[in-house]
N, C-alpha and C positions, 0 to 999 in steps of 0.2 A: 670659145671654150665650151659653152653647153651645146654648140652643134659635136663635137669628138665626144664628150659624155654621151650625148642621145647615140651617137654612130656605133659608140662602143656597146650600148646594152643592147642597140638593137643587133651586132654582130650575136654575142652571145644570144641574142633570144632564136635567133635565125638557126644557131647551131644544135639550140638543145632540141629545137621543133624539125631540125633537119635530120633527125635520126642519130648526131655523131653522139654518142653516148659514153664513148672512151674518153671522152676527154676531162681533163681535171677540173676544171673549171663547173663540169655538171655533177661529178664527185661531192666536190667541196658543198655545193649547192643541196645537194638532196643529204650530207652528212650534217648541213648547219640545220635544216628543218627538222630535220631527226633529233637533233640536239636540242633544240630550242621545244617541240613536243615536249620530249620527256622534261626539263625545266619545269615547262607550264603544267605538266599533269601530276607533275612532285610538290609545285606551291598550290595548287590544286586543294590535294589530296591534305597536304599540311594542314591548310588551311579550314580545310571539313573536318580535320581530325580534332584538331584545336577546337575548335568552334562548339564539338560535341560532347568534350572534354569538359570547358566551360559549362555545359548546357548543362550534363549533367553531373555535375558536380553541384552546382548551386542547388539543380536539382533535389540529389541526395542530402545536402545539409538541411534544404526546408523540410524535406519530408521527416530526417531525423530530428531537427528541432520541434517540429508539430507535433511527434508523436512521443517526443520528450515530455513535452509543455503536458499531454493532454493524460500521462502517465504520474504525473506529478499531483496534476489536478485531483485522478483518482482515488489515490491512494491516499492524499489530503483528506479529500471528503468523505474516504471509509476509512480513516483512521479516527472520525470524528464520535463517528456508533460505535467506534471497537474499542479493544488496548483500555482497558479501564485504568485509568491514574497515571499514564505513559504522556509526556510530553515528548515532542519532534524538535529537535535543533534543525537550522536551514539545512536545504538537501546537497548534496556534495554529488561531483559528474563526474564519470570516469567512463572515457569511452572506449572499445576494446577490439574495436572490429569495423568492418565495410558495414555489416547487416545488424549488430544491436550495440546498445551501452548500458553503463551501469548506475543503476544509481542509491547512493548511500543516506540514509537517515540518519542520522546520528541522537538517539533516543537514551531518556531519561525519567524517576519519577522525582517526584516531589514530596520532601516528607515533613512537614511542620515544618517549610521553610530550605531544608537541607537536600539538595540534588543529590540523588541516588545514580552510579550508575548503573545504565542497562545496555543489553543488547542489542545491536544496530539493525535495521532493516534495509536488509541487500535486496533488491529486485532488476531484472533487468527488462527492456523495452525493444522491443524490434524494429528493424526499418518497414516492417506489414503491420504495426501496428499494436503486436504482442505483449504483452506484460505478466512475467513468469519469477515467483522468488529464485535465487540463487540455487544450482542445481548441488545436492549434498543432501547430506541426513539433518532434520530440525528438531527430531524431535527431544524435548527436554529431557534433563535428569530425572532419572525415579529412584527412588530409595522408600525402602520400609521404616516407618517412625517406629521406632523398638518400644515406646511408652503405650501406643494404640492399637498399633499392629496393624496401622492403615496405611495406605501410598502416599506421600507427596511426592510433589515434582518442583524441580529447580530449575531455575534460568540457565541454558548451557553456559553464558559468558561471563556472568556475574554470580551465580550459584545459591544468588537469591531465593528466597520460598516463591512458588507462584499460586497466585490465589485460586480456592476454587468456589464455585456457587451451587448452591442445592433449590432444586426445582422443590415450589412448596404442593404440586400435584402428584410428585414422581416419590413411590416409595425406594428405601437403600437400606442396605442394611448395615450399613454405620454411617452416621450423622455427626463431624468433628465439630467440636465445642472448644474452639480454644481461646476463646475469654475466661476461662479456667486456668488457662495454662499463663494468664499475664505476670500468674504470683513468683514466676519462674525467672523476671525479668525484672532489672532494677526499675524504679518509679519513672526514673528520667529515661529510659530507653524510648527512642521515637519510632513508633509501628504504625504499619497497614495492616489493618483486619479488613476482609469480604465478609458482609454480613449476610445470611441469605433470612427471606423473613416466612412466616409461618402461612401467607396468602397473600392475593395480589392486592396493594395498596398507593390510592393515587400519590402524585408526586407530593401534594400538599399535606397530606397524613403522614408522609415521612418525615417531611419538614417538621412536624410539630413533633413527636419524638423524637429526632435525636437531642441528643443532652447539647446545652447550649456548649460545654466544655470542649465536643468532641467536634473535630472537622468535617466534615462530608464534602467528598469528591467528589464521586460520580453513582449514576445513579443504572441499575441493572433494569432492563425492559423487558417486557412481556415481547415477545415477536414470536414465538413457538407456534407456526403453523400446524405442526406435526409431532407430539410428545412420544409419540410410539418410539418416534429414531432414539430415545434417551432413556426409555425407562429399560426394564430386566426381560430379557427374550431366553422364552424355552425354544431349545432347538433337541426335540426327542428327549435322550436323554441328559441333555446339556443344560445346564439354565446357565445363561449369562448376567451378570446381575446391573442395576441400574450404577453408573458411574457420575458422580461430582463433572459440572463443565467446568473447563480451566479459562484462567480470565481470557484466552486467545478465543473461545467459542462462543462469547456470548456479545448482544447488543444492549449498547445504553447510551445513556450523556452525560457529560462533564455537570457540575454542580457550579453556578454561578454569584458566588457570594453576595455580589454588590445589588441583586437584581434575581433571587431565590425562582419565580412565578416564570421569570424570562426563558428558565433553563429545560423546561419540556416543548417551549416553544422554538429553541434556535434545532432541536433537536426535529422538531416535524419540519422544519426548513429545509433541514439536510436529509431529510427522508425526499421531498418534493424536491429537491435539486437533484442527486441521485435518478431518483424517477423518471428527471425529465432528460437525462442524456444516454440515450436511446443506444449511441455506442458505448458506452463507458465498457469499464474493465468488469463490473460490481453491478450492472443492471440490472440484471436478473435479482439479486438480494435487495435490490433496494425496490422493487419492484415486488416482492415478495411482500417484504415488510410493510411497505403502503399498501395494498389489500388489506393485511390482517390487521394492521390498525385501527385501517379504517373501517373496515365491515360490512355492512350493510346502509353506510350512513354516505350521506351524497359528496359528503366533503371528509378529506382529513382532517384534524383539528387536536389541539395540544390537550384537550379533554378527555379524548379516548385512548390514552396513555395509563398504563400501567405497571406500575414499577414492584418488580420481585424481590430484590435486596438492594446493597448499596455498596461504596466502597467508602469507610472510614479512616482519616487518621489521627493519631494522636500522641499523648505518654502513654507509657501502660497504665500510669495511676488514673487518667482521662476517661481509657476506653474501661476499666475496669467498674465503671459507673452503669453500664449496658449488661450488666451482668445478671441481672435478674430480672431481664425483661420478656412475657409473654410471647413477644410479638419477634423475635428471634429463637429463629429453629436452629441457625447451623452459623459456625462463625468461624472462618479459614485465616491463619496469620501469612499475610505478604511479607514486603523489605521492613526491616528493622536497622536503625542508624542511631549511631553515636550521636547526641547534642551538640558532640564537645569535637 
């Protein structure tokens, strides 16, 4: 039996090396190879496509989560010197594409107890690495106060007052005093007032004036590398005059009731964490700011802190205690909230 099988292949081999080339038998032969090629170079090809598919997929989700994580981080950590009185709900993900996602803050303040809401902070993150607010118009409501005949501005989403501070180096020429304006408001009304103060004063002289009745939140910092950018610019015949900064323009720290002394110190922390991530989003600011704090002195230190105004809150009957104090030049009304 295996002598007729060997008889048999070696006929066919005899045939196809014999030049007969018509025959079907050499047909079938060179169509089964052809066949079986393209198989092998289709699981092949499958197989590398797959492979690459996998690669980089997993790929693109680390790189997006890295630069999730590292977007979050950021904006954590300079939401800590900014947003005076603005509390962050956990951050919420929404992602919208191959190449970026979004991501939502869901922001709030605190007013003797009572959550205000506020408007949320959209920012979106790139697969390179980017971190860009939400692309549209931000800028707040303006309206003329018809009692002063001065600007304020308002929260686009909640239509809240937004607070502003007065540089005690930078002359203006209207300076709003609205701890005047509390008698306007029932006792129990719960406010935000930005206090801006008459010079620069450590954290601990602030401490010991404010009125034991009134809450203090957060505390406004000296960082002004450069006062020129804020104060009144002639341009020929033009003068431009010095403007109020709105609480989104300035740097400070949260007030730490439990632990007063602690609260300039978590605040050079985050100046030196800042500092030290080389890529962040905020480097450059926070690299700024550690210079000028620090100075000419070999180390940073919660010492060489200097604090401009603050942000208070209270009743109106509370804050209307601050009313005849020296040591307040300018006093802007934020959120105001029902008790009840």
């Amino acid at each position: 039996m295996t002598d007729h099988k060997d008889s048999k292949k070696e006929k066919e081999l005899n045939e196809l090396f014999n030049g007969n080339l018509n025959k079907p038998t050499f047909k079938r032969t060179v169509r089964k190879a052809k066949i079986m090629t393209i198989i092998r170079n289709i699981a092949i090809t499958l197989f590398v496509v797959m492979f690459l598919v996998i690669v980089l997929g997993f790929s693109w989700l680390s790189m997006m989560r890295w630069n999730q994580e590292n977007a979050v981080r950021d904006i954590e950590l300079f939401t800590r010197i900014s947003d005076p009185n603005i509390e962050a709900l956990g951050v919420q993900k929404m992602g919208n594409g191959l190449f970026e996602g979004i991501l939502i803050f869901d922001r709030y303040k605190e007013i003797e107890g009572i959550p205000v809401n506020w408007s949320d902070q959209v920012v979106t993150y790139s697969l390179f690495g980017g971190i860009s607010r939400l692309a549209g118009d931000h800028t707040p409501i303006q309206l003329i106060d018809e009692k002063d005949g001065q600007k304020r501005y308002y929260n686009r989403d909640t239509k809240q007052r937004i607070m502003q501070f007065y540089h005690p180096e930078v002359t203006y020429n209207d300076v709003r005093n609205d701890l005047n304006r509390l008698n306007n408001l029932t006792d129990e009304t719960l406010v935000e007032m930005a206090l801006s103060f008459d010079k620069k004063y450590t954290p601990e002289e602030v401490r010991d004036f404010i009125h034991e009745d009134v809450t203090l939140e957060w505390y406004w910092a000296d960082t002004y590398t450069n006062l020129d950018g804020i104060k009144e610019i002639n341009r020929g015949d033009e003068t431009i005059p010095a403007f109020p900064e709105l609480a989104s323009q300035v740097y400070g720290f949260n007030h730490l009731p439990h632990n007063p002394s602690q609260s300039e110190e978590v605040f050079i922390e985050d100046i030196k964490t800042g500092f030290s991530i080389e890529g962040g989003k905020y480097f450059g600011e926070f690299q700024r700011i550690y210079n000028y704090i620090k100075g000419k002195t070999s180390t940073l230190s919660a010492d060489h802190v200097d604090v401009l105004g603050v942000v208070v809150t209270g009743t109106a009957a509370e804050l209307k205690k601050l009313n005849d104090s020296d040591m307040i030049r300018a006093s802007v009304l934020g959120v105001t909230a029902n008790p009840y």
